[in-house]
C-alpha positions, -999 to +999 in steps of 0.1 A: -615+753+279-614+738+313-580+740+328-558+705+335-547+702+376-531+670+382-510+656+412-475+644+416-444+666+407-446+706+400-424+731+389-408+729+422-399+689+416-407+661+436-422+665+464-396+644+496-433+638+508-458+637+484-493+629+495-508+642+464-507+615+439-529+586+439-498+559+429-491+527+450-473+540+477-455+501+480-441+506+445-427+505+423-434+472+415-396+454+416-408+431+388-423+456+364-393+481+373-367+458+362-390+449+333-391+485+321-351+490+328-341+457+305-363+470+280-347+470+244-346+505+239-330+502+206-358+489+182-395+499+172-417+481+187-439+457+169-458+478+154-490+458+156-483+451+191-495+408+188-473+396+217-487+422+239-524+426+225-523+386+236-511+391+267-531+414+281-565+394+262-552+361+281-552+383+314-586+396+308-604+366+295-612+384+261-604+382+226-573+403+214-591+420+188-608+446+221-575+455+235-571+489+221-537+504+235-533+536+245-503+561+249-518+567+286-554+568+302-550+606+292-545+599+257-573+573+253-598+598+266-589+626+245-590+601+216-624+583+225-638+619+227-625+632+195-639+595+178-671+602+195-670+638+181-662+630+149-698+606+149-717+636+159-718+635+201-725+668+216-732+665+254-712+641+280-721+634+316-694+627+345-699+623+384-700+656+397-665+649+414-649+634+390-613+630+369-606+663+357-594+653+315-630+640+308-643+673+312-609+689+298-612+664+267-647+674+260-641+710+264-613+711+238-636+692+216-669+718+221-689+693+241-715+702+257-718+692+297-754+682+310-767+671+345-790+646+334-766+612+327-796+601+302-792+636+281-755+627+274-742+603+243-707+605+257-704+593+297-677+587+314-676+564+346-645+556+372-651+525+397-633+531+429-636+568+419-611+601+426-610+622+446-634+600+471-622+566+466-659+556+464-676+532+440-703+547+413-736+539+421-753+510+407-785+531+402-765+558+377-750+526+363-786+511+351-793+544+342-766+546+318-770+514+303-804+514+296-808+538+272-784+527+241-772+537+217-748+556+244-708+556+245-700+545+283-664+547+294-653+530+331-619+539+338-609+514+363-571+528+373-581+524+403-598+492+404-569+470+415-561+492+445-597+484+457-591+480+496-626+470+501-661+468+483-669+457+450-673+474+415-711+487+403-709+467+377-716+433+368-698+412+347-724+413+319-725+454+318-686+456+317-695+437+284-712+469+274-687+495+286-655+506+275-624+493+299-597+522+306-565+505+325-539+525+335-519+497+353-489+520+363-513+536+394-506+504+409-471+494+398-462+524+415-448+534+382-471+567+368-437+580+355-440+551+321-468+561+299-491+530+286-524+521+290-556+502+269-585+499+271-608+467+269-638+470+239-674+465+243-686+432+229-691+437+193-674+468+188-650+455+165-659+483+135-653+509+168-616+495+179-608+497+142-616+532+139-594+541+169-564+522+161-568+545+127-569+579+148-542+566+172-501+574+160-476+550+152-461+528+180-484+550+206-464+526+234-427+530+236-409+497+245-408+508+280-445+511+282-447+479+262-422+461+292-448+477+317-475+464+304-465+431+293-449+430+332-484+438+346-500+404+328-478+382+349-489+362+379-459+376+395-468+413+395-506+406+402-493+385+434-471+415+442-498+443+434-530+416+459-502+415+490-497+455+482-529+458+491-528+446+528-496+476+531-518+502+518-548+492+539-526+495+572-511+529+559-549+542+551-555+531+585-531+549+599-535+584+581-574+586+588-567+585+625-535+609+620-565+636+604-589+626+626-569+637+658-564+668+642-599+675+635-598+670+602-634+654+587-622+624+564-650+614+539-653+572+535-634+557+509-629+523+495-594+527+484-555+540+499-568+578+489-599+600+497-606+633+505-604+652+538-614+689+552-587+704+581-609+722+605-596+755+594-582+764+558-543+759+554-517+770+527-504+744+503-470+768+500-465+761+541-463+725+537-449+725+501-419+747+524-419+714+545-413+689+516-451+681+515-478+679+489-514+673+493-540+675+464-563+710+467-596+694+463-610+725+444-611+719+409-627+688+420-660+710+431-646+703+466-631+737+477-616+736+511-611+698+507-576+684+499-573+646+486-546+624+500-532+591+495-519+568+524-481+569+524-452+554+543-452+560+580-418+580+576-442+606+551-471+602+579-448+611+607-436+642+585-472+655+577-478+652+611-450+674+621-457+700+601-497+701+610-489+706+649-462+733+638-492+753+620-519+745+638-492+762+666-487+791+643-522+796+640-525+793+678-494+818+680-515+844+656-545+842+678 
């Protein structure tokens, strides 16, 4: 089974300086936060979720009966893999860099991986993507759709932190695709677990059969607060003007790695991936307060993904590259 490596806190805590998780650096959202802290912890949850299913079909322009909630983006893909398991799918197909769980889903389930996208039933897609913060290509895309019948799933976490570019897809193939939202990426928030997921037209038989594998009230009232936060014009203004922060801070940390030699590949979002010019230790800077992401169990070994941060965590990872690039010096 393929192991699970994932960014944010450790078992040393919270990094004071963490570069390593892919969250909106501007949050959390003030909004959505105080959403989530006057939620009515006291009560189930409706059950069937109407208020909310509503809500977030009004904010995407689409029925209520394709919202299919999820406990997180995490649990909708080990459920959409077991589904597509249980109907007899064998081989999947990611981007070679790509999310980690697809491939960890699959595993757990004894799916097969293939190279070829138009060998696989099961694929999975992620528009900006991670660890590069680059769009999928349109030709893979085409590819994909195609050949049917095929289980397609864009997870779009990332989607409204897009700093520039535009998605692969059309509005006419995310009609064929299966949605993954995971708004609390950019409500600064990843510490409330709730996401859904948006249904293929006529997949209504599909969305019934994984509400039935999903648990009781999958979404606690404080992911239900989240969420219902995120379909306000309020939080969308607040996520759009977060986006003009994050470019400057992006900005600001690809020259910081430039000037230290590091090779930054081009991204279309607040993250991407970067090479140092000579290997470092993620224990030195962990020492210092800081985290990167080791790029390895991405197939990028030697790389480390990063996410722009405020310019008091900039100035800090800056610090503590000149004191080892000083060591190294020292050594030498």
């Amino acid at each position: 089974m393929t192991a699970r490596f994932h960014g944010g806190p450790d078992a040393q805590g919270v990094a004071r300086w963490d570069f390593s998780s892919n969250a909106n650096a501007c949050g959390p959202c003030p909004m959505a936060l105080q959403a989530v802290q006057r939620a009515d912890a006291v009560h189930y949850p409706d059950p069937a979720y109407t208020r909310l299913r509503a809500a977030l079909a009004d904010l995407h322009g689409v029925a209520p009966w394709r919202v299919l909630l999820a406990a997180s983006a995490s649990e909708c893909v080990q459920r959409l893999t077991a589904w597509r398991w249980r109907l007899g799918d064998r081989r999947f197909w990611t981007p070679p860099h790509a999310y980690g769980d697809y491939a960890h889903a699959a595993s757990a389930w004894g799916l097969e991986r293939v190279n070829d996208p138009g060998q696989a039933p099961l694929a999975w897609l992620c528009d900006p993507g991670s660890p590069l913060g680059q769009g999928e290509s349109a030709e893979v895309v085409r590819a994909l759709l195609n050949h049917t019948p095929r289980t397609v799933v864009l997870d779009r976490a990332y989607a409204p932190l897009r700093l520039r570019g535009h998605s692969a897809l059309d509005a006419a193939q995310l009609d064929r695709v299966w949605q993954l939202w995971s708004p609390n990426k950019a409500l600064g928030m990843t510490g409330v677990r709730a996401a859904y997921a948006i249904a293929p037209l006529g997949a209504h038989a599909d969305v019934a059969e994984l509400d039935a594998l999903a648990a009781s009230w999958p979404i606690g009232a404080h992911g239900e607060a989240m969420l219902l936060a995120w379909t306000t014009s309020g939080v969308q203004d607040w996520v759009a003007a977060s986006r003009h922060t994050l470019a400057d801070w992006a900005g600001a940390l690809r020259a910081m790695l430039a000037a230290h030699g590091w090779t930054c590949t081009p991204s279309d979002t607040a993250y991407g991936s970067a090479r140092p010019p000579q290997p470092i230790e993620a224990a030195a800077l962990r020492e210092r307060g800081i985290k990167l992401r080791d790029a390895t169990s991405f197939g990028l070994p030697g790389w480390w993904r990063l996410s722009a941060q405020r310019p008091d965590a900039l100035a800090a990872l800056e610090a503590a590259l000149c004191a080892l690039e000083t060591n190294v010096e020292t050594s030498e």
